[in-house]
PAZAPA-4460 file (N, C-alpha, C; in steps of 0.05 Angstrom, whole numbers, plus 32768, in hexadecimal, padded with zeros to 4 digits):
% residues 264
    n_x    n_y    n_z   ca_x   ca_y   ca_z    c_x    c_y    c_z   seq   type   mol
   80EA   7EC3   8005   80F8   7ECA   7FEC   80E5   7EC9   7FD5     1      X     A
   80D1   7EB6   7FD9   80B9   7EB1   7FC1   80B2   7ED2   7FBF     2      X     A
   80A1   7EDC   7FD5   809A   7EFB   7FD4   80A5   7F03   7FC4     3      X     A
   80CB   7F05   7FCB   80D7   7F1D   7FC3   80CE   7F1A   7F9E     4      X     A
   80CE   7F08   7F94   80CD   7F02   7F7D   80B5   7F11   7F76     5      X     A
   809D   7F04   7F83   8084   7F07   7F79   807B   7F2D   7F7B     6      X     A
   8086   7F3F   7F8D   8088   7F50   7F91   8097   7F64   7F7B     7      X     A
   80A8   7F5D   7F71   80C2   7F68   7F5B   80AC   7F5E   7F38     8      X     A
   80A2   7F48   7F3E   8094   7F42   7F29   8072   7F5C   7F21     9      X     A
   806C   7F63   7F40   8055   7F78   7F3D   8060   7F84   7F2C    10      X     A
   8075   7F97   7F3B   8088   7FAB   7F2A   808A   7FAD   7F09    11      X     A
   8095   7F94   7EF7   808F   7F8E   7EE5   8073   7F90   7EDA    12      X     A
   8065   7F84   7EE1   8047   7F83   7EDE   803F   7F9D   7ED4    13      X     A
   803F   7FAF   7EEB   803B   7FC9   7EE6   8046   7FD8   7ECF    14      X     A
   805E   7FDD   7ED0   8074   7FE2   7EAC   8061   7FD3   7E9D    15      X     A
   8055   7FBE   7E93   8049   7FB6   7E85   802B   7FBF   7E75    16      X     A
   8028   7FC3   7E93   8003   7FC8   7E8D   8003   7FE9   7E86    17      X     A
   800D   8000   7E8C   801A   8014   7E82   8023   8019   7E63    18      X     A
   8036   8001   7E5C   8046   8006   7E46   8021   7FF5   7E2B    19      X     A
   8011   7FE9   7E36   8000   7FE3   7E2A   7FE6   7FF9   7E25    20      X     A
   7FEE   8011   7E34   7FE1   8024   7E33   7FE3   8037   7E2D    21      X     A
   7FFA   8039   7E20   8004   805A   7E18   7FFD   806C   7E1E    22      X     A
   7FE0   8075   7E15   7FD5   808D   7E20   7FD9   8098   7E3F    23      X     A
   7FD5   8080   7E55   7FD2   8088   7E6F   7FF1   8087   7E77    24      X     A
   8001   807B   7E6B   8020   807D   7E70   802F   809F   7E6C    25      X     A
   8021   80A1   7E47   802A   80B9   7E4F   8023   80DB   7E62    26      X     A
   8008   80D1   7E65   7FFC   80E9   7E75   800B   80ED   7E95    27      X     A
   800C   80CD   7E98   8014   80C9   7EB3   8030   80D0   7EB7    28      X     A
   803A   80D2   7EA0   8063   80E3   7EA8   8063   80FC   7EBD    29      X     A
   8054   810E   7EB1   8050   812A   7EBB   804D   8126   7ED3    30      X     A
   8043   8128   7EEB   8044   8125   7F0A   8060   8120   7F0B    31      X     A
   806B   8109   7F04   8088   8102   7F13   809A   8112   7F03    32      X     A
   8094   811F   7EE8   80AD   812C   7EDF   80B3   8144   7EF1    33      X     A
   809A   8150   7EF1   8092   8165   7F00   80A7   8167   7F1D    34      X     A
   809E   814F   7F25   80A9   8150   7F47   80C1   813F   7F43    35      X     A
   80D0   8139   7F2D   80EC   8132   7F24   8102   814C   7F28    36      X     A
   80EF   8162   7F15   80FC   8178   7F0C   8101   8188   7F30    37      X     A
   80F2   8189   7F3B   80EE   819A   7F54   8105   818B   7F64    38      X     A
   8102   8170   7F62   8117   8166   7F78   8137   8169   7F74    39      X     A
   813D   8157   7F54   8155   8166   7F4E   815C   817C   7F4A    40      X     A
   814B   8194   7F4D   8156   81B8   7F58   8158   81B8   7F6F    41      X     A
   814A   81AF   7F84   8154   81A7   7FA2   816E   819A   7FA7    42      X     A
   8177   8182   7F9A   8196   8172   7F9C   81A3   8183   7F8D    43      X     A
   819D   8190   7F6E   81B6   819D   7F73   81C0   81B5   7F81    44      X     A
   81A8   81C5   7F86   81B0   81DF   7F9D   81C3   81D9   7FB4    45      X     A
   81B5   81B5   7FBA   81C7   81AA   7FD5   81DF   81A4   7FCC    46      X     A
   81E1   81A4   7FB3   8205   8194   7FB1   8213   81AE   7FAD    47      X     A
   8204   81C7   7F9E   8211   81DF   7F9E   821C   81EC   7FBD    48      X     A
   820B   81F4   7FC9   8200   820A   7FDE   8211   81EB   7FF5    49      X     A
   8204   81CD   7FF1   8212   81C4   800C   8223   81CA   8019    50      X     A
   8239   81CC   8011   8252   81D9   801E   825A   81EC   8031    51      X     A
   824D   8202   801E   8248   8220   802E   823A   8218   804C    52      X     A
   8224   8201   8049   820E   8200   805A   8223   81FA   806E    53      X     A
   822F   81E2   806B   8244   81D4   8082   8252   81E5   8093    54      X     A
   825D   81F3   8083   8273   8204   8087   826C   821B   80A1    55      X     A
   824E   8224   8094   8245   8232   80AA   8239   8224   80BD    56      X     A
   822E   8210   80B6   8221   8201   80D1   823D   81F8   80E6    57      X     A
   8251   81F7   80DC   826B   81E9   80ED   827D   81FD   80ED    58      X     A
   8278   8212   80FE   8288   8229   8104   82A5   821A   811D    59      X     A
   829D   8212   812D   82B1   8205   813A   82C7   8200   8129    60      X     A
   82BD   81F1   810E   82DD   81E2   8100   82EB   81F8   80FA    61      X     A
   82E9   8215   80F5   82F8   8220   80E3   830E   8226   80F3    62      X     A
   831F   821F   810C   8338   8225   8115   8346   8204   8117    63      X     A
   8335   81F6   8109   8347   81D9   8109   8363   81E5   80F4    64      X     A
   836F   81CF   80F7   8388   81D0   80EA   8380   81B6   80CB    65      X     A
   838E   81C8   80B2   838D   81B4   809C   8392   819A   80A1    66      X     A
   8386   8187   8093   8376   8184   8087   8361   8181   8090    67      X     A
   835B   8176   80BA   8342   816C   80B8   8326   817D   80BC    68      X     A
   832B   819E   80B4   8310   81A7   80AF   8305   81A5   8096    69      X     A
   8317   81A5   8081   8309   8197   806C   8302   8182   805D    70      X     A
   8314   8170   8078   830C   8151   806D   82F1   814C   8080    71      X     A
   82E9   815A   8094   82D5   8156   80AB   82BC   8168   80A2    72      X     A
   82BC   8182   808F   82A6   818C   8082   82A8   817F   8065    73      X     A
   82B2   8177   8055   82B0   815F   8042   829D   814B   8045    74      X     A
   82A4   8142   805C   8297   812B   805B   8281   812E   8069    75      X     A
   8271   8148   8080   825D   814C   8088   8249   8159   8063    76      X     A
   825E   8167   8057   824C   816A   8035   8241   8150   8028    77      X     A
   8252   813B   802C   824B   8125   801F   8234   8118   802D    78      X     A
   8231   810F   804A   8219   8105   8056   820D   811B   804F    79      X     A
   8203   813B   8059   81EF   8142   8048   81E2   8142   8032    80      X     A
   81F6   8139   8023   81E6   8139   8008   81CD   8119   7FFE    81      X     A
   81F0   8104   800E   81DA   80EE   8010   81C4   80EE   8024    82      X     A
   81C4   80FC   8037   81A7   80FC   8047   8193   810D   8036    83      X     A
   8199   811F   8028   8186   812D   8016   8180   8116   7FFB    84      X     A
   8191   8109   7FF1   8184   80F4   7FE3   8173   80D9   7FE7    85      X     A
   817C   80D2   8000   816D   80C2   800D   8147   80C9   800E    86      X     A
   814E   80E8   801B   8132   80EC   801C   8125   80FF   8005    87      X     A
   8131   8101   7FEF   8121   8107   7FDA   8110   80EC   7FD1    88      X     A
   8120   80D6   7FD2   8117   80AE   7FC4   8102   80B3   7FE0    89      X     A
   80FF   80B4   7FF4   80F3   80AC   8010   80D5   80BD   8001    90      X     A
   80D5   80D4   7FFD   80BC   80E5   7FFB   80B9   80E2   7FE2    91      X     A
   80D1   80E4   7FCA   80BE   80E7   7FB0   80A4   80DA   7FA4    92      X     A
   80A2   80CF   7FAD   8085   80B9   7FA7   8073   80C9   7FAF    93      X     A
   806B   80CF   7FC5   805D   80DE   7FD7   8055   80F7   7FCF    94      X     A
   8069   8106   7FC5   806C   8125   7FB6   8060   811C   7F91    95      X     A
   8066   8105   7F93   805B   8103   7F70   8048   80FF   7F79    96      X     A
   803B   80E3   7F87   8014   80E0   7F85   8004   80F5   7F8F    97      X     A
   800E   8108   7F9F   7FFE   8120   7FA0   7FFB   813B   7F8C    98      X     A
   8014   8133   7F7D   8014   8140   7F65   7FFE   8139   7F57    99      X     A
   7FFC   8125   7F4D   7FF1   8112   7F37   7FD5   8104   7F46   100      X     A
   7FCB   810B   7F5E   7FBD   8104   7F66   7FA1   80F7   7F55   101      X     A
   7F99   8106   7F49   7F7C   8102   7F31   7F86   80EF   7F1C   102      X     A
   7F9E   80EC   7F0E   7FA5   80DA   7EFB   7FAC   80C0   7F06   103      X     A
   7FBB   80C0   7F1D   7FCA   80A0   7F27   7FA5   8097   7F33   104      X     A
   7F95   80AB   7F42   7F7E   809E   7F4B   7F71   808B   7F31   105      X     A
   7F6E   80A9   7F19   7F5F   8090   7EFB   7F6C   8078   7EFA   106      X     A
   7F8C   8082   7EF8   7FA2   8064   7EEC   7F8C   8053   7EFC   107      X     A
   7F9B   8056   7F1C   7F93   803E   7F24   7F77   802D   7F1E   108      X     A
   7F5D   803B   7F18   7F41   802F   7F11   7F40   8022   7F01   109      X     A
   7F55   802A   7EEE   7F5C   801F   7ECC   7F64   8004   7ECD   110      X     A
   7F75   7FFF   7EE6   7F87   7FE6   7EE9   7F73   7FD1   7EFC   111      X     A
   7F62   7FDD   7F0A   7F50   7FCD   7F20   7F3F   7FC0   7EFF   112      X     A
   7F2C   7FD3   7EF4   7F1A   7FCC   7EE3   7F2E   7FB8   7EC4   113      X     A
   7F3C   7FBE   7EC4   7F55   7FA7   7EB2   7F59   7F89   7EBB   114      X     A
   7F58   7F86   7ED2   7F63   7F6A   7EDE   7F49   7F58   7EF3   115      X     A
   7F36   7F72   7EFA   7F1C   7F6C   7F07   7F11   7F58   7EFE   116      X     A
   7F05   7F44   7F06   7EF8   7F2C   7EF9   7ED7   7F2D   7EEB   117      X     A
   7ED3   7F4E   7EF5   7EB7   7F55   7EF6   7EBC   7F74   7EE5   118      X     A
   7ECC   7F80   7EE6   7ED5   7F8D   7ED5   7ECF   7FB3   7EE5   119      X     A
   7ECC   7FA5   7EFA   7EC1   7FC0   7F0D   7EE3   7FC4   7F25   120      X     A
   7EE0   7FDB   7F30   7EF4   7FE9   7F3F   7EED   7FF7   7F53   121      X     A
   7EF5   7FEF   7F67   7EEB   7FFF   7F81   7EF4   8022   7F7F   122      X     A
   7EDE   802F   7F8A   7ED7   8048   7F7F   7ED1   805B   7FA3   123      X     A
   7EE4   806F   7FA7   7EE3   807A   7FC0   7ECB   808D   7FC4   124      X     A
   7EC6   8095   7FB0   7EA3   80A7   7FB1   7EAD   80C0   7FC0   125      X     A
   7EC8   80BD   7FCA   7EC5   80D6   7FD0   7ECD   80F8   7FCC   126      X     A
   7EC3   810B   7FC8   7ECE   8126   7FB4   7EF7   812B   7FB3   127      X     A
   7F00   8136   7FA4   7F0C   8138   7F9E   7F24   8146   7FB7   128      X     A
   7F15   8154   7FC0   7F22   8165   7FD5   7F2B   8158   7FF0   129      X     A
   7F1A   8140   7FF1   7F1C   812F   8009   7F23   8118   8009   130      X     A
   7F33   8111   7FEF   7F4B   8101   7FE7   7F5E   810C   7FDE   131      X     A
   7F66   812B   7FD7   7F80   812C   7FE7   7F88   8134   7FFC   132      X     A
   7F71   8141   8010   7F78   813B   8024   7F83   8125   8035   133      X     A
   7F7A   810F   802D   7F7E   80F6   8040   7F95   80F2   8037   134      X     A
   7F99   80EC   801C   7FB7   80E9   800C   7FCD   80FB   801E   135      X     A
   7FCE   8110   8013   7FDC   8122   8022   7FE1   8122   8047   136      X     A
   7FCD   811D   804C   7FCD   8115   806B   7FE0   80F9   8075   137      X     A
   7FD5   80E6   8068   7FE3   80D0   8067   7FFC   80CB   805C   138      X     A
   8003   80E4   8046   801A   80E6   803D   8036   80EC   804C   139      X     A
   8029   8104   8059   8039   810A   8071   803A   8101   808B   140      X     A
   802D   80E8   8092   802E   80D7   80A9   804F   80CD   80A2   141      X     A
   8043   80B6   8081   8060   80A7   8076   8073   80BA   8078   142      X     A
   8079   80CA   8071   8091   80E5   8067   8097   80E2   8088   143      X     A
   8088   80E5   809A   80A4   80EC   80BC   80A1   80D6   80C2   144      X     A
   8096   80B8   80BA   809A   80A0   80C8   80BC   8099   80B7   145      X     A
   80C1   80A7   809A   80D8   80A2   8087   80EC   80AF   8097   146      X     A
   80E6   80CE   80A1   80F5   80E1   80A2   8101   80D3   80BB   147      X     A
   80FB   80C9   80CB   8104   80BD   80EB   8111   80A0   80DC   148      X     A
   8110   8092   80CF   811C   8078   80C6   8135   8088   80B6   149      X     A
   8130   80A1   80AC   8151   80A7   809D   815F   80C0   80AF   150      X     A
   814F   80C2   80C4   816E   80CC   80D9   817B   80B7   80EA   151      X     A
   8166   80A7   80F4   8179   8091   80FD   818A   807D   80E5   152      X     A
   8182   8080   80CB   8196   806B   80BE   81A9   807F   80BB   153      X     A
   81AE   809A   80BB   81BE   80B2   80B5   81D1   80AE   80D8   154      X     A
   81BC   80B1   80E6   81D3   80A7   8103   81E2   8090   8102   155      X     A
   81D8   807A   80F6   81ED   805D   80F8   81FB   805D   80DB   156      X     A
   81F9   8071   80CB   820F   8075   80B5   8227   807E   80C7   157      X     A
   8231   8086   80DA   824C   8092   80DE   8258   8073   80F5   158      X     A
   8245   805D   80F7   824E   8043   8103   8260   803F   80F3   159      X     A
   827F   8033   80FB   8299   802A   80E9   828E   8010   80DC   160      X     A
   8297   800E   80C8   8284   7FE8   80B3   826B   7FF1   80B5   161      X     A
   8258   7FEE   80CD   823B   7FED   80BF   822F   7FFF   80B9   162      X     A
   823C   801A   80BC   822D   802F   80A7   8237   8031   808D   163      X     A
   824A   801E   808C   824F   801F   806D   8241   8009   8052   164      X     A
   8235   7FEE   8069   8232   7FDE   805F   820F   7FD2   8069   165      X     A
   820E   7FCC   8086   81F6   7FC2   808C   81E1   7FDB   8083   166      X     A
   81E8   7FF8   8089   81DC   8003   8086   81C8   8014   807A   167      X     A
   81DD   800E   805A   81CF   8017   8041   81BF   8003   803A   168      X     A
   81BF   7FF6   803D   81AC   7FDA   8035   8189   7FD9   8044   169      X     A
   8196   7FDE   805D   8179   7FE7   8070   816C   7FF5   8068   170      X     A
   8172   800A   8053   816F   8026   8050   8168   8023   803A   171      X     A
   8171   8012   8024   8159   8012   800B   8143   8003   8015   172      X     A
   8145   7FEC   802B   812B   7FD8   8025   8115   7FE8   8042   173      X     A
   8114   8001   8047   8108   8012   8059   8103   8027   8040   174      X     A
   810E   802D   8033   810B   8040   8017   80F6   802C   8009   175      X     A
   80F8   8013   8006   80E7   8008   7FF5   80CF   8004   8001   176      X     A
   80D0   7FFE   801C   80B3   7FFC   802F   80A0   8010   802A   177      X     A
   80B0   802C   8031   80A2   8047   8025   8095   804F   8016   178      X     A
   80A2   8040   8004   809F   804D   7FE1   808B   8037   7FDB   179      X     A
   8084   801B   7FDC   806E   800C   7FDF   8053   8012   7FEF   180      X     A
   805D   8018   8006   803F   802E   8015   8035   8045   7FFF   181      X     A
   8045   8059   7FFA   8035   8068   7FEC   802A   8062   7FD2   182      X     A
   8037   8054   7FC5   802D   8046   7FA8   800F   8038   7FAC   183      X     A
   800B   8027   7FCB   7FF8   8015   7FBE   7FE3   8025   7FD5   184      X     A
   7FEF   803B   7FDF   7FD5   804D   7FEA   7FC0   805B   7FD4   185      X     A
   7FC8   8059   7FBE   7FC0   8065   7FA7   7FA1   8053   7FA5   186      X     A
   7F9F   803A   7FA6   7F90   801C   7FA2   7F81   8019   7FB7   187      X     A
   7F8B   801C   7FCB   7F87   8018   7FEA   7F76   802B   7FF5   188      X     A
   7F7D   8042   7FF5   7F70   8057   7FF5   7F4F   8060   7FEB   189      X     A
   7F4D   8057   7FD6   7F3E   8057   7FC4   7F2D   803C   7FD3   190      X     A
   7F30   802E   7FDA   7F21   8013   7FED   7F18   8013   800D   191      X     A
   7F1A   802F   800C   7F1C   8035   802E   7F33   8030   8041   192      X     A
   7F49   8026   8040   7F55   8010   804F   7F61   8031   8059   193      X     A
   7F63   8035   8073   7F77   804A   807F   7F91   8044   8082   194      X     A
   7F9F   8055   8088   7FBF   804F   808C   7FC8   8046   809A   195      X     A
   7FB9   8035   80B2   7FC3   8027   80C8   7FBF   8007   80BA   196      X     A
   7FAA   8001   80B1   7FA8   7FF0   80A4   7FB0   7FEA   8087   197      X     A
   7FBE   7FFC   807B   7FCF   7FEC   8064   7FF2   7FF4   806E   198      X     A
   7FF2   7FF6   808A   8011   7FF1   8096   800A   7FDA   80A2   199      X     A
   7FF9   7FD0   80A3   7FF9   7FBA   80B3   7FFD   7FA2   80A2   200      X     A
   7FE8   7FA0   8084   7FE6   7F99   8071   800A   7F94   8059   201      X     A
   8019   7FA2   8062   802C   7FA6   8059   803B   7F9E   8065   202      X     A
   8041   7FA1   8081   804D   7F95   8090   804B   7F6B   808F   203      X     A
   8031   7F6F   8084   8035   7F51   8090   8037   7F40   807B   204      X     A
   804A   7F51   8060   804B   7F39   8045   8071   7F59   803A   205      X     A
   8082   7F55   8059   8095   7F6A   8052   80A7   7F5F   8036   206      X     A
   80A6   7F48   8036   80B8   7F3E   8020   80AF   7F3E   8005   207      X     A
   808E   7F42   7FFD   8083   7F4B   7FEE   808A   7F67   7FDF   208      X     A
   8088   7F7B   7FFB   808E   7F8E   7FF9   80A2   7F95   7FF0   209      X     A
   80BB   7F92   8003   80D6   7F98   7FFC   80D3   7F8B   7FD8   210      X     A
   80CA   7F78   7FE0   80D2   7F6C   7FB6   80D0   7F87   7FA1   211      X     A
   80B4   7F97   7FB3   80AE   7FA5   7F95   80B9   7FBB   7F9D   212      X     A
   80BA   7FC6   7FAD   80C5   7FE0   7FBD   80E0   7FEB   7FB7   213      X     A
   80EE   7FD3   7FBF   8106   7FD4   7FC5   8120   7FD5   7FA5   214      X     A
   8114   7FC9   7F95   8122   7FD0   7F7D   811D   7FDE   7F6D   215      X     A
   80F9   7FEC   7F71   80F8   800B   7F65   8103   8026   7F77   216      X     A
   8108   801E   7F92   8110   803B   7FA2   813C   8037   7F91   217      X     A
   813D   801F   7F88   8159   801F   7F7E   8157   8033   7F5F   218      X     A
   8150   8027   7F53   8143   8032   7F39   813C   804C   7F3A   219      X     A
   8133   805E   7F53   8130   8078   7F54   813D   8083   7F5F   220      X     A
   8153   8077   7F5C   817B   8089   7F67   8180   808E   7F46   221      X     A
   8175   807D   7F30   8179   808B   7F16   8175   80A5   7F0D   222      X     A
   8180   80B9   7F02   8175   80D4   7EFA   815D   80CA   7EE5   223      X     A
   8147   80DF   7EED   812D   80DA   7EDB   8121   80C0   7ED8   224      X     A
   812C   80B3   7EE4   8121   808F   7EE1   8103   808E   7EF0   225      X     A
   8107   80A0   7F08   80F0   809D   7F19   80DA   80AC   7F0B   226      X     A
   80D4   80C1   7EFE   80BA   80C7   7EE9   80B0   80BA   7EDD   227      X     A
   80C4   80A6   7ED0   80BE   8097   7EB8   80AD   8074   7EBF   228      X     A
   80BD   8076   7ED7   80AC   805A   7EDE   8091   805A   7EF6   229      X     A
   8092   8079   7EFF   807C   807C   7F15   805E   8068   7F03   230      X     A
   805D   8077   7EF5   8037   8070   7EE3   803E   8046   7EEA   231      X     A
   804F   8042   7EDE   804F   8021   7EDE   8050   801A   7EFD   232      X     A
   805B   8029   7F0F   805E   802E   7F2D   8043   8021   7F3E   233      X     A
   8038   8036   7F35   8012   8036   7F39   800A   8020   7F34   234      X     A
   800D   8015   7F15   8003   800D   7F0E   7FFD   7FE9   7F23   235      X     A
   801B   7FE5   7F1B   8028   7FC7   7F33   801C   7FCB   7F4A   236      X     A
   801E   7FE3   7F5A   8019   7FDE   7F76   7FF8   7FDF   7F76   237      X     A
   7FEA   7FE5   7F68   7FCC   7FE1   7F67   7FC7   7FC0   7F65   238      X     A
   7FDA   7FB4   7F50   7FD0   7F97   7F50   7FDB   7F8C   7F6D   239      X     A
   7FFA   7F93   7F75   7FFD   7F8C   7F91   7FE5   7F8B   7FA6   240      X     A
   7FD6   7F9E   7FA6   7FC8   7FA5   7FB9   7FB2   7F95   7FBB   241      X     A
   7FA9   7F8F   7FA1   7F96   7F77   7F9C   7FA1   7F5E   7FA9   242      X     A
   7FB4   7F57   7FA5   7FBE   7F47   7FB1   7FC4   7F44   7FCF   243      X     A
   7FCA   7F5C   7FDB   7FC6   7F5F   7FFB   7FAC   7F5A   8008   244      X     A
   7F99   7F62   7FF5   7F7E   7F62   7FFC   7F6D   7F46   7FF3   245      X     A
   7F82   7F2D   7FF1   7F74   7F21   7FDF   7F58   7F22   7FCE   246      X     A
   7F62   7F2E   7FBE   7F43   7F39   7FA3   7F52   7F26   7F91   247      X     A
   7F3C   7F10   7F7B   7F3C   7F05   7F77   7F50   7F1B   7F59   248      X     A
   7F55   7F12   7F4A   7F6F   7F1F   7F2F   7F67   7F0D   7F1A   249      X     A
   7F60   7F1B   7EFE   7F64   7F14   7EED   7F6F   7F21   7ECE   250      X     A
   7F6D   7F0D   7EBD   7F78   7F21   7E9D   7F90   7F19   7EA0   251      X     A
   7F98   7F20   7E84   7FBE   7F1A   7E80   7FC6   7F34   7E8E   252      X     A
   7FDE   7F2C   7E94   7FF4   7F41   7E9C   7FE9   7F42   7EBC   253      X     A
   7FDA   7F3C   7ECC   7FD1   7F3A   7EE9   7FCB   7F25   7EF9   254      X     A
   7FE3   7F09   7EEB   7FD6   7EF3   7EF2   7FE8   7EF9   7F0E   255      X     A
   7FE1   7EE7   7F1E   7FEF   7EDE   7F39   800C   7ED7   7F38   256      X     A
   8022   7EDC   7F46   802F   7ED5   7F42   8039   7EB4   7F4B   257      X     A
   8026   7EB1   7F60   802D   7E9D   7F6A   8022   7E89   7F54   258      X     A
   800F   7E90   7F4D   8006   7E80   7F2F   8012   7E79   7F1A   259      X     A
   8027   7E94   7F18   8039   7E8A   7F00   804A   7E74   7F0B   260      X     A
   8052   7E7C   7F23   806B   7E65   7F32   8066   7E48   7F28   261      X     A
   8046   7E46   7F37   803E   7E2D   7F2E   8040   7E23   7F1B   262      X     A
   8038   7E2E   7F05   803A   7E21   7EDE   805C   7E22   7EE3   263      X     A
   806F   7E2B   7EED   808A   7E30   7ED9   809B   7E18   7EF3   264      X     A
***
């Protein structure tokens, strides 16, 4: 439970060190507005066009008798749409840092060299072209390891009780796992660490994770909320990552959290 805390506290951290920077806050909007605007024209085409889609995908129902073909394409409209929302929160991270690839890379140097004890930042050396490839590569590993975690939470949604209840719950803190991988691949990345090794890395501090993960993948069910807090996004999961890696943290606004625990 300590994690979850200390994890939700990165989160903050990040909003912080952002809102102390204005400049890099506001440059950094653009990527996620960008890939805000693109996604909600995707949901709403799906909430328009869904129906039609059903309708034709479920040719069988049209000799049912009223009401239950349109209480049974109703409600196949409604899971589509929430499986289309599910996985806009599942990828948007992913679709913004490759957007924004060159700026979240600076952010993050900004935030290593801010809190660094030496005032230096690990630096990938390598050209431009061959970090987004890897990004992008590794992007789309996470994207079908998500896409397979939200058809099976989409299969045990039609379970009586626990797809109404156990199951949404699973489903943000697997939304938040996600959305923490790609954030602190931004940091990670940039340090060598490959994607087998910061799943492993991640894996083995999940309550950390979920802490910070899990109440920003909530926070990006808000309209426009998710643009606005990506830059501070970066920012947290870079000091997280310091912290996975134990690298020693310093400066205000990057103390440890377990540090604060202690004084309070």
């Amino acid at each position: 439970m300590r994690d979850l805390g200390a994890g939700f506290r990165y989160l903050l951290k990040g909003q912080r060190w952002v809102a102390r920077h204005g400049k890099q806050y506001g440059f950094g909007l653009l990527p996620g507005l960008i890939t805000l605007v693109l996604y909600a024209a995707a949901l709403v085409a799906l909430a328009v066009w869904g129906e039609g889609f059903v309708a034709w995908a479920t040719p069988f129902a049209d000799d049912w008798s009223s009401p239950w073909s349109g209480l049974f394409r109703g409600f196949l409209t409604v899971v589509l749409f929430a499986l289309g929302l599910l996985l806009s929160v599942l990828t948007f991270t992913a679709m913004t840092l490759l957007v924004g690839q060159p700026f979240y890379e600076s952010l993050s140097e900004k935030v290593d060299r801010d809190v660094s004890p030496d005032g230096t930042a690990p630096e990938s050396n390598l050209p431009l072209w061959r970090e987004l490839w890897i990004s992008g590569r590794d992007s789309l590993r996470i994207v079908v390891r998500a896409l397979v975690w939200a058809v099976l939470l989409f299969a045990l949604g039609f379970v009586p009780v626990l797809g109404q209840t156990v199951v949404p719950v699973i489903g943000f803190f697997v939304t938040g796992f996600f959305l923490t991988e790609e954030l602190t691949a931004v940091a990670l990345q940039r340090r060598g660490v490959e994607l087998r090794e910061r799943l492993g890395l991640l894996r083995s501090r999940k309550t950390l994770v979920w802490g910070f993960g899990t109440p920003l993948g909530l926070a990006f069910l808000v309209p426009f909320v998710a643009g606005f807090l990506m830059p501070g996004a970066v920012a947290g999961a870079t000091l997280m990552a310091r912290d996975l890696l134990g690298e020693e943290t310093a400066g205000d606004g990057a103390e440890e959290p377990e540090a604060q625990d202690a004084r309070s």
